[in-house]
SEPA-340505 format. One record per residue (C-alpha): residue in three letters; residue number from 1; x, y, z. Coordinates in steps of 0.1 Angstrom, whole numbers, padded with zeros to 4 digits. Example, Ala and Ser with C-alpha at 12.3 -4.5 7.8 and 13.67 -1.06 7.14 Angstrom:
SEPA-340505
R_ALA_1_0123_-0045_0078
R_SER_2_0137_-0011_0071
//
This chain:
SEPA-340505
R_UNK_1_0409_-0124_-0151
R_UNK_2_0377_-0133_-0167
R_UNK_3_0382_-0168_-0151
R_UNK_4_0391_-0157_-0117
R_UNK_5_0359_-0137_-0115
R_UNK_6_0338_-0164_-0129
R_UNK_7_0354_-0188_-0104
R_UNK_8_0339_-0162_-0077
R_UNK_9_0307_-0165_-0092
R_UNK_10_0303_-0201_-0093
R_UNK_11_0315_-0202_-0055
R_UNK_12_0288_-0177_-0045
R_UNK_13_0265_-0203_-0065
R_UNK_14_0263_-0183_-0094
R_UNK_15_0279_-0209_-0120
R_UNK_16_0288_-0206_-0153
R_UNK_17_0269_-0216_-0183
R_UNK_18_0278_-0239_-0206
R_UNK_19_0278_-0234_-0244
R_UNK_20_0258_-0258_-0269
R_UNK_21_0271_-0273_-0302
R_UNK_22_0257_-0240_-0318
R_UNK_23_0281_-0220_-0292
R_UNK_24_0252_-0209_-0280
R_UNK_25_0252_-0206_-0239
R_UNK_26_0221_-0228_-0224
R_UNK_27_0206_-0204_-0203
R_UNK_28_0200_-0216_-0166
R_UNK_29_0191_-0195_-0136
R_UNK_30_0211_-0184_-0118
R_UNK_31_0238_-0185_-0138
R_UNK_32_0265_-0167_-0154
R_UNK_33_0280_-0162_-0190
R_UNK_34_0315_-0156_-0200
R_UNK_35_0310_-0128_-0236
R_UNK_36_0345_-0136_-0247
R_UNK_37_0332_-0170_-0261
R_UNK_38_0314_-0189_-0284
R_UNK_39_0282_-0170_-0301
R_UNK_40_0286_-0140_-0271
R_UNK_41_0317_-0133_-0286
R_UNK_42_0301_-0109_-0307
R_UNK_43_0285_-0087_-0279
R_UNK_44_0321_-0087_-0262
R_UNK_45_0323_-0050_-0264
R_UNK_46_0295_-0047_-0245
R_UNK_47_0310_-0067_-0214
R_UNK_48_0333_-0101_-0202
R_UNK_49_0305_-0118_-0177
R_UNK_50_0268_-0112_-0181
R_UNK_51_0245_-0120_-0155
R_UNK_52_0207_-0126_-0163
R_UNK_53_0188_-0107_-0141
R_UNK_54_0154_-0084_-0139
R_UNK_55_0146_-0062_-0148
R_UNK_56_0177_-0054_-0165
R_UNK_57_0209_-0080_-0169
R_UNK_58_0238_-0072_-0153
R_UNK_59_0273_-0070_-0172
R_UNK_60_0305_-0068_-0156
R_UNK_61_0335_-0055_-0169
R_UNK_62_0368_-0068_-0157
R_UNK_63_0398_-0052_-0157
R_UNK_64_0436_-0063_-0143
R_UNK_65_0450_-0036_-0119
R_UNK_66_0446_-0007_-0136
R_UNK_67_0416_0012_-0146
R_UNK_68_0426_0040_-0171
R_UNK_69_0402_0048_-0194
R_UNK_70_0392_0015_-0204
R_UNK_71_0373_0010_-0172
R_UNK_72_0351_0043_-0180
R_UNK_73_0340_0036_-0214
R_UNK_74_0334_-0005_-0209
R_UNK_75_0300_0000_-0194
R_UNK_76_0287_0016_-0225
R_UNK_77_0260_0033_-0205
R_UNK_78_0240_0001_-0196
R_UNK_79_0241_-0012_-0157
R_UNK_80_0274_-0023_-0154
R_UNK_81_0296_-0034_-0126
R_UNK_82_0336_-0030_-0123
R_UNK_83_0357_-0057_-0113
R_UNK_84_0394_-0057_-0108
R_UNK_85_0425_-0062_-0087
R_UNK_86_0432_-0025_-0092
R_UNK_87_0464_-0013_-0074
R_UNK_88_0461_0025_-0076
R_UNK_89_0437_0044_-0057
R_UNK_90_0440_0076_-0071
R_UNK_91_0424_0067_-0101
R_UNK_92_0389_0066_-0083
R_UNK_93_0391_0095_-0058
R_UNK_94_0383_0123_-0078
R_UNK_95_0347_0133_-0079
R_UNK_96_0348_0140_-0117
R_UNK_97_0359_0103_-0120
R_UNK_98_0328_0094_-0094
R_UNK_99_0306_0112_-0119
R_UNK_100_0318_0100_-0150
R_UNK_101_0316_0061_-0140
R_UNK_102_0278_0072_-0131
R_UNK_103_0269_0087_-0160
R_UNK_104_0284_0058_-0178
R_UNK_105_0262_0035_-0159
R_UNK_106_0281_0021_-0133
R_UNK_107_0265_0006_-0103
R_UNK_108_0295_-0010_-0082
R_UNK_109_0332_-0008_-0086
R_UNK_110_0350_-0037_-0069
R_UNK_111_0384_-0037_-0058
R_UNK_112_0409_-0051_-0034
R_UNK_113_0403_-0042_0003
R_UNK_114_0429_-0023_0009
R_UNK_115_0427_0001_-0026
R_UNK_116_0392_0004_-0014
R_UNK_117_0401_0012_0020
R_UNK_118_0420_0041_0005
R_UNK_119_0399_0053_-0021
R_UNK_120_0372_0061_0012
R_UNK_121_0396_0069_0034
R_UNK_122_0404_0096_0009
R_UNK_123_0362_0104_-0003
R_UNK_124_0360_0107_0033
R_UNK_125_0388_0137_0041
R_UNK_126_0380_0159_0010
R_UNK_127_0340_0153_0020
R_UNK_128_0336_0144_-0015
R_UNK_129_0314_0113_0001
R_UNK_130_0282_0120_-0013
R_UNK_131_0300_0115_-0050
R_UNK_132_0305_0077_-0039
R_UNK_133_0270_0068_-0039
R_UNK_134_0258_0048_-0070
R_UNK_135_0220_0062_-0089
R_UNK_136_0204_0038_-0067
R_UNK_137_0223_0056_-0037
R_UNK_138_0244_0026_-0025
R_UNK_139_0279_0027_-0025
R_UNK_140_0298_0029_-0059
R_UNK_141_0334_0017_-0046
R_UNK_142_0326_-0020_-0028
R_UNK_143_0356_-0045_-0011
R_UNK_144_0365_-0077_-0036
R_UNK_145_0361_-0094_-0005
R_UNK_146_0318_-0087_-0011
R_UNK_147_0315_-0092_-0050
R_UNK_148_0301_-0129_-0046
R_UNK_149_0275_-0121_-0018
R_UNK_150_0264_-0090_-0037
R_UNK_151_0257_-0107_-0067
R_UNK_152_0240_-0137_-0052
R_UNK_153_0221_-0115_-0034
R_UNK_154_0210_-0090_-0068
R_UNK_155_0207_-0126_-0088
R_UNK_156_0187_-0143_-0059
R_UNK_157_0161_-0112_-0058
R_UNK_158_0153_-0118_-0098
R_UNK_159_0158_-0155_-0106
R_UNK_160_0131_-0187_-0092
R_UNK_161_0150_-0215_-0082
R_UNK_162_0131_-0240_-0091
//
């Protein structure tokens, strides 16, 4: 999964960094880095894929298709972004679960099109919309079919391409 989404990246133009002899990644903007190898493998639990960005990196957390707790407590309270090919809707409808992944420091949740379709269609008939909103008051729950243009667009804001 880790690969699939840093494929997505690097199509964006977001590409992945490469690693040294030391293991250390070589840090280009914009760019990527996979934490499940080389010397990032120690900060792991803190993410899979960080992005470098200001004022505050950006660490995604990718999951398979379900989120369970293991989605919840991977952002560690740090800005943090879901990714995943999750498959069951219920899981994010609830509004305790919309607080929870905010207070945990969750800015986006992506998912496939159709789980997000009804994970809003839901929000939207138990009013529970104005849980769905990120702190920064965008939407929490966002379509795979955005993830590369949203973060080109949060990497493009704090990187110089030079």
């Amino acid at each position: 999964m880790e690969s699939l989404c840093s494929e997505v990246l690097t199509s964006a133009g977001i590409p992945a960094m490469f690693t040294d002899a030391t293991g250390w990644p070589v840090w280009k903007m914009p760019g990527h880095v996979l934490m499940n190898s080389g010397k990032m493998a120690s900060l792991q639990a803190l993410g899979d894929i960080l992005i470098p960005c200001a004022p505050t990196n950006l660490v995604i957390s990718i999951k398979s298709e379900v989120a369970r707790e293991r989605l919840l407590y991977s952002a560690n309270s740090i800005e943090g972004v879901g990714f995943g090919f999750f498959k069951e809707p219920e899981e994010f409808w609830t509004s305790s679960r919309m607080s929870l992944y905010k207070r945990m420091g969750f800015s986006a949740i992506y998912m496939p099109d159709a789980t997000h379709a009804a994970v809003m269609n839901r929000v939207l008939a138990t009013g529970d919309e104005r849980h769905a909103v990120n702190i920064n008051g965008t939407d929490l729950y966002r379509p795979l079919s955005v993830f590369g243009d949203d973060m080109n667009r949060v990497v493009g804001r704090s990187s110089a391409l030079l």
